[in-house]
N, CA, C and O atoms as CSV, one atom per row, in Angstrom:
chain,resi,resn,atom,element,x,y,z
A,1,UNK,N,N,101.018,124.340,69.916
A,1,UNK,CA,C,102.332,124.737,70.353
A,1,UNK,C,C,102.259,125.398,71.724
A,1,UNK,O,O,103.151,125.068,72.506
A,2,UNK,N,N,101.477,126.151,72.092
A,2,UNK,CA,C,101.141,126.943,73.152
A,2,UNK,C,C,99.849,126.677,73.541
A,2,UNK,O,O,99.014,126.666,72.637
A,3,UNK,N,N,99.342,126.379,75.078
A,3,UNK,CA,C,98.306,126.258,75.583
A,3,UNK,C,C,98.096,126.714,76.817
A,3,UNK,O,O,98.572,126.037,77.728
A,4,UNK,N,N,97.548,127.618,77.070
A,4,UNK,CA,C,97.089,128.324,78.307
A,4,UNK,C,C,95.762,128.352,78.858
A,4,UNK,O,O,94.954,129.228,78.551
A,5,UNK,N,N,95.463,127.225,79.831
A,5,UNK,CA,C,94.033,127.213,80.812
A,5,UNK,C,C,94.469,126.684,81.931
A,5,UNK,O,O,95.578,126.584,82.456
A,6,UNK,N,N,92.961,126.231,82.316
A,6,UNK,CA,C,92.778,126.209,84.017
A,6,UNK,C,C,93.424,124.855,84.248
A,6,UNK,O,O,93.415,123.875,83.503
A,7,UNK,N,N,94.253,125.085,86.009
A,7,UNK,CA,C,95.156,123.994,86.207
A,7,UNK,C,C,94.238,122.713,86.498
A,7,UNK,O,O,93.985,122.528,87.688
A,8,UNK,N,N,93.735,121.854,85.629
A,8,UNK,CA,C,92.945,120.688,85.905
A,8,UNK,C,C,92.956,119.994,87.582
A,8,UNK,O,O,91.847,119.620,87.964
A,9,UNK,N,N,93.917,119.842,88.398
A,9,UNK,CA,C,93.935,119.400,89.500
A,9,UNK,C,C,93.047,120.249,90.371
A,9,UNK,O,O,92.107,119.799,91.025
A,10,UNK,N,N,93.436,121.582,90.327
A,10,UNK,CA,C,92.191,122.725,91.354
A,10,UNK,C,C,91.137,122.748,91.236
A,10,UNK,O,O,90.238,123.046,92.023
A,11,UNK,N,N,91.135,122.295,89.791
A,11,UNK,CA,C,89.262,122.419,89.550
A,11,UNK,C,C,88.817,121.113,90.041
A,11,UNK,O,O,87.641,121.029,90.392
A,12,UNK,N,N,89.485,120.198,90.113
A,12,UNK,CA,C,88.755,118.754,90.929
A,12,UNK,C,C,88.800,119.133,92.028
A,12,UNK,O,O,87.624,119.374,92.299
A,13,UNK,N,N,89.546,119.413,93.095
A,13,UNK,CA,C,89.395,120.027,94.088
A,13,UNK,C,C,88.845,120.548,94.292
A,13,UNK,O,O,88.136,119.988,95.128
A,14,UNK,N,N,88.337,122.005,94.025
A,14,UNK,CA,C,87.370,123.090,93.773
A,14,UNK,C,C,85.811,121.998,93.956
A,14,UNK,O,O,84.917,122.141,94.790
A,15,UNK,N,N,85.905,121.101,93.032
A,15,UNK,CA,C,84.741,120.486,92.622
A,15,UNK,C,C,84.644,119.358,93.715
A,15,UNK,O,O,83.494,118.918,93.717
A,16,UNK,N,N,85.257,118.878,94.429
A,16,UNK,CA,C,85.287,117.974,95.750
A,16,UNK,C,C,84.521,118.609,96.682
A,16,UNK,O,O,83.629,118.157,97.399
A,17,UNK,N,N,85.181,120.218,96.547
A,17,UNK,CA,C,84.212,120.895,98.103
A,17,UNK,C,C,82.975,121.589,97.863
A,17,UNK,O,O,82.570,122.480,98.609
A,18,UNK,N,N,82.221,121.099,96.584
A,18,UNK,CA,C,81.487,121.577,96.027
A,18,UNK,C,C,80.354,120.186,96.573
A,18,UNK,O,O,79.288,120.339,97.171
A,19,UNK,N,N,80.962,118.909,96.164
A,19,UNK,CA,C,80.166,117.767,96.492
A,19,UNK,C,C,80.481,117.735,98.021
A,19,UNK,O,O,79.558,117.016,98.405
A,20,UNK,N,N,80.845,117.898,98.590
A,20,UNK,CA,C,81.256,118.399,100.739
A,20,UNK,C,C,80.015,118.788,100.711
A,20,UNK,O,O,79.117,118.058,101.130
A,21,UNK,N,N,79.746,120.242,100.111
A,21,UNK,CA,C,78.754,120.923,100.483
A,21,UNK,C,C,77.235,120.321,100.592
A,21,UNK,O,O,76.279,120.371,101.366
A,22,UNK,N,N,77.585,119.740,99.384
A,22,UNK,CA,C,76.124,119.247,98.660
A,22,UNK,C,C,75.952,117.928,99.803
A,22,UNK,O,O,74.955,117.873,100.523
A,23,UNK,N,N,76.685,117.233,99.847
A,23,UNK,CA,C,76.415,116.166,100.564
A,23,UNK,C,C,76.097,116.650,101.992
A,23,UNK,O,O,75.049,116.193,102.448
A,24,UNK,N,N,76.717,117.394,102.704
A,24,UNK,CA,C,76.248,118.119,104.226
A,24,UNK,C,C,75.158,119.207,104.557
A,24,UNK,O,O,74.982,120.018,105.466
A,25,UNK,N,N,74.125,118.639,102.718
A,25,UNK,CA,C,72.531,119.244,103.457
A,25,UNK,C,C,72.617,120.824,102.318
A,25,UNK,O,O,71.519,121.373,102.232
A,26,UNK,N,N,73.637,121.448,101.598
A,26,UNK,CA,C,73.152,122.292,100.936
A,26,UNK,C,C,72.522,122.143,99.771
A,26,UNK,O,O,72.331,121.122,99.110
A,27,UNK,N,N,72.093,123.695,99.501
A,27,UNK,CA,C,70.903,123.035,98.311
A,27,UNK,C,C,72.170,123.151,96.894
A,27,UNK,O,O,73.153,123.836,97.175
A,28,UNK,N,N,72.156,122.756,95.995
A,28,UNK,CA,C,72.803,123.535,94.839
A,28,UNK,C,C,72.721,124.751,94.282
A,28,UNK,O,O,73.487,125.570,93.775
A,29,UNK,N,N,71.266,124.610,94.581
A,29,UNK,CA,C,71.087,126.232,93.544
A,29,UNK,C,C,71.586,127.430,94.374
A,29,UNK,O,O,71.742,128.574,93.945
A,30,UNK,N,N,71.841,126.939,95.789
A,30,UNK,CA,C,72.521,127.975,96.706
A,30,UNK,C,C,73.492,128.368,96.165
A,30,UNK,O,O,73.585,129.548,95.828
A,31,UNK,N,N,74.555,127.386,95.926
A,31,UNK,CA,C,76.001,127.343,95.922
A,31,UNK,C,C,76.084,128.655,94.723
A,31,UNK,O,O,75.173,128.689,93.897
A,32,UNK,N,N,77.259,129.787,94.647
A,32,UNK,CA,C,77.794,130.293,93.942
A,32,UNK,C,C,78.483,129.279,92.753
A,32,UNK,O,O,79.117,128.228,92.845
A,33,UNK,N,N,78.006,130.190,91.478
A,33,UNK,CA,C,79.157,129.572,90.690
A,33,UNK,C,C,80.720,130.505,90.311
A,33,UNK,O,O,80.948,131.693,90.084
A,34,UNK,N,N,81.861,128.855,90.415
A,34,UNK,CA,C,83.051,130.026,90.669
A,34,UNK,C,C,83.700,129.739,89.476
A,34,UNK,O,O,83.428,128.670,88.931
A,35,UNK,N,N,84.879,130.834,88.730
A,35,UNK,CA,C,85.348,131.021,87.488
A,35,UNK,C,C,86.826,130.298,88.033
A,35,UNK,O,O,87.041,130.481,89.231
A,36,UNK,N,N,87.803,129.544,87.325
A,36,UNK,CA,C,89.004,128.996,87.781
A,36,UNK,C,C,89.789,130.376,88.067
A,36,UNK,O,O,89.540,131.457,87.533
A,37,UNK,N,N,90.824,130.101,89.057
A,37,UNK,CA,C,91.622,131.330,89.458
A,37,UNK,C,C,93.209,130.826,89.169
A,37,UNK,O,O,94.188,131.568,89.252
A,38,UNK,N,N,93.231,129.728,88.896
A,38,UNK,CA,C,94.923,129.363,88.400
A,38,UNK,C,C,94.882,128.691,86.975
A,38,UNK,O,O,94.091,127.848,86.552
A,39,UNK,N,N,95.903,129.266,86.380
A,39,UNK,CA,C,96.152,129.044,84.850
A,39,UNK,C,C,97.415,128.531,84.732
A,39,UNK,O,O,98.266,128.958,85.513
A,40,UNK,N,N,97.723,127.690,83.906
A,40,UNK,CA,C,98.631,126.506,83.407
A,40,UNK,C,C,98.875,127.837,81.998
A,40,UNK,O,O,98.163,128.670,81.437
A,41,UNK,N,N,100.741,127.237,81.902
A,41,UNK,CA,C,100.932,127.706,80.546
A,41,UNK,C,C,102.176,126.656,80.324
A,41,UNK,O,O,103.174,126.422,81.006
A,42,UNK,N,N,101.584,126.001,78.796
A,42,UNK,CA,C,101.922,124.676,78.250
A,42,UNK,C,C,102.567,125.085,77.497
A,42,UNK,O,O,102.142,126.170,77.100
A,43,UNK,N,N,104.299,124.477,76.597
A,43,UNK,CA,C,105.101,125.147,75.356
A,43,UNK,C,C,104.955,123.955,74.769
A,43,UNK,O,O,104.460,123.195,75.602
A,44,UNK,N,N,105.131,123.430,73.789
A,44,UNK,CA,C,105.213,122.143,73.431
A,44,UNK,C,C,106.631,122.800,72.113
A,44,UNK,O,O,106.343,123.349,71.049
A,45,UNK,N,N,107.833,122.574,72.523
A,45,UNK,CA,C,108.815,122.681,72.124
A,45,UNK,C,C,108.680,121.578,70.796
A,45,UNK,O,O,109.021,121.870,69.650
A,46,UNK,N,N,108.211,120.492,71.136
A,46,UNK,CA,C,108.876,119.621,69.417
A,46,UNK,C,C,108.071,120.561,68.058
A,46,UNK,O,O,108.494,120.902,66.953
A,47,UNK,N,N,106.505,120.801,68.873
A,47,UNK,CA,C,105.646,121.221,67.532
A,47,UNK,C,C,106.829,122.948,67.251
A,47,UNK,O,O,107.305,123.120,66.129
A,48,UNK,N,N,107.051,123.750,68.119
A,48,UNK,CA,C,107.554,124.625,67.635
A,48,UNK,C,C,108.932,124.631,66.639
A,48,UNK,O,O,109.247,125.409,65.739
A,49,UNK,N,N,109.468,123.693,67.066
A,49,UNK,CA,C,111.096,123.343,66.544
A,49,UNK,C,C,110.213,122.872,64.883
A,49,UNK,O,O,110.627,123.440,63.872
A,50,UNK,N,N,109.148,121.941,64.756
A,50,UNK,CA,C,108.352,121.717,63.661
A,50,UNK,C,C,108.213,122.929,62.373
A,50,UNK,O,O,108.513,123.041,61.185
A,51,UNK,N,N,107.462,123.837,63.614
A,51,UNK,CA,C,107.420,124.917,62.250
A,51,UNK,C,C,107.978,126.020,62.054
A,51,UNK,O,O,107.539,127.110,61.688
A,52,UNK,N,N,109.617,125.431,62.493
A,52,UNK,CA,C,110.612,126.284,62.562
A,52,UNK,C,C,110.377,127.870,63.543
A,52,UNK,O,O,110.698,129.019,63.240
A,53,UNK,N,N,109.911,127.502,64.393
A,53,UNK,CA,C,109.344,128.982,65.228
A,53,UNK,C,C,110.361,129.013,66.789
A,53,UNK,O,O,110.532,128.093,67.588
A,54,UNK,N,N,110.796,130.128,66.814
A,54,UNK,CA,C,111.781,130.314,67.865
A,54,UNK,C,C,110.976,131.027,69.160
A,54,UNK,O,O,110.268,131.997,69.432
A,55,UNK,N,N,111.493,130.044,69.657
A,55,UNK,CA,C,110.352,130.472,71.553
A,55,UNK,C,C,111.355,131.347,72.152
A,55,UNK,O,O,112.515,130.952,72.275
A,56,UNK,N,N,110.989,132.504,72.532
A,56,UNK,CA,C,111.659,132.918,73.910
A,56,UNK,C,C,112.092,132.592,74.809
A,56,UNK,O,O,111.435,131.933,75.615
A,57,UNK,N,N,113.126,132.865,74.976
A,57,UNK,CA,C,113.730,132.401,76.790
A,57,UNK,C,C,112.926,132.757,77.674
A,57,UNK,O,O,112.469,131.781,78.269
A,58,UNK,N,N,112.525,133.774,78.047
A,58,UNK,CA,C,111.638,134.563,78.717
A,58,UNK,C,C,110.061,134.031,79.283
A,58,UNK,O,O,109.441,134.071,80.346
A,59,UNK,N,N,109.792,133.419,77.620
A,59,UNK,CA,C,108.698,133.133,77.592
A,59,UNK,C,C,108.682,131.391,78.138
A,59,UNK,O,O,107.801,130.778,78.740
A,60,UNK,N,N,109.571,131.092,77.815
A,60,UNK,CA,C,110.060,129.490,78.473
A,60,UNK,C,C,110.200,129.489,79.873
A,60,UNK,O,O,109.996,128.470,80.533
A,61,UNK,N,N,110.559,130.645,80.408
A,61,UNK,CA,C,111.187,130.942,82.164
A,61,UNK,C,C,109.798,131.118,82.502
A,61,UNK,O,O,109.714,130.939,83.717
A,62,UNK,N,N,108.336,131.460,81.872
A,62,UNK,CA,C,106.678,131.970,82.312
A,62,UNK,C,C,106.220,130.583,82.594
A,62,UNK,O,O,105.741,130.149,83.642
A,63,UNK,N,N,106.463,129.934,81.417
A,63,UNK,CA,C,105.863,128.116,81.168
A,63,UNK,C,C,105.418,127.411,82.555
A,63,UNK,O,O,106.148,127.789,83.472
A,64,UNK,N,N,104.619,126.674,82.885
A,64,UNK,CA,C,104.349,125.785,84.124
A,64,UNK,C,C,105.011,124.325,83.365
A,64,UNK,O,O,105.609,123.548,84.110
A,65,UNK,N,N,104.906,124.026,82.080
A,65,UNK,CA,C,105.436,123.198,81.676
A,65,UNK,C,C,105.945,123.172,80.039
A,65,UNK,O,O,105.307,123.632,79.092
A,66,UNK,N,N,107.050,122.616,79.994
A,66,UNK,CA,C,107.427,122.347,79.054
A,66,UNK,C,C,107.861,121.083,78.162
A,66,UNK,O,O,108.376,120.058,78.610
A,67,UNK,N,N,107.539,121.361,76.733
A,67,UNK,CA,C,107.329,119.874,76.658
A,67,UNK,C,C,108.306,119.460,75.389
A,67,UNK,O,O,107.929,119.783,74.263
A,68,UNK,N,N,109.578,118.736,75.555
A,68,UNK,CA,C,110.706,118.853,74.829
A,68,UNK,C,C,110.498,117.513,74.099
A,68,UNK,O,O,111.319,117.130,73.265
């Protein structure tokens, strides 16, 4: 019903300038490892309407997506 993680598109990105690096001569084991910094928050409205559970307005206005 609710799912909250990392926005899949940044982390390919993230991970593009990761292979930049690698390909223009760095070593890997150099490279820092980095934690995602943008988070997705998913409602999936049919499963909630399912088990009769009432979503917030509030919490619907937070959502990056919603899914009716």
């Amino acid at each position: 019903m609710l799912s909250y993680g990392p926005n899949f598109p940044d982390l390919f990105r993230r991970a593009g300038d990761y292979v930049d690096k690698i390909l223009r001569g760095a070593k890997p084991a150099d490279l820092p490892v980095e934690q995602p910094t943008k988070f997705d928050l998913v409602i999936n409205l049919v499963t909630a309407k399912a088990l009769d559970i009432d979503v917030p307005p509030t919490l619907l206005a937070r959502a990056d997506q919603v899914i009716e």
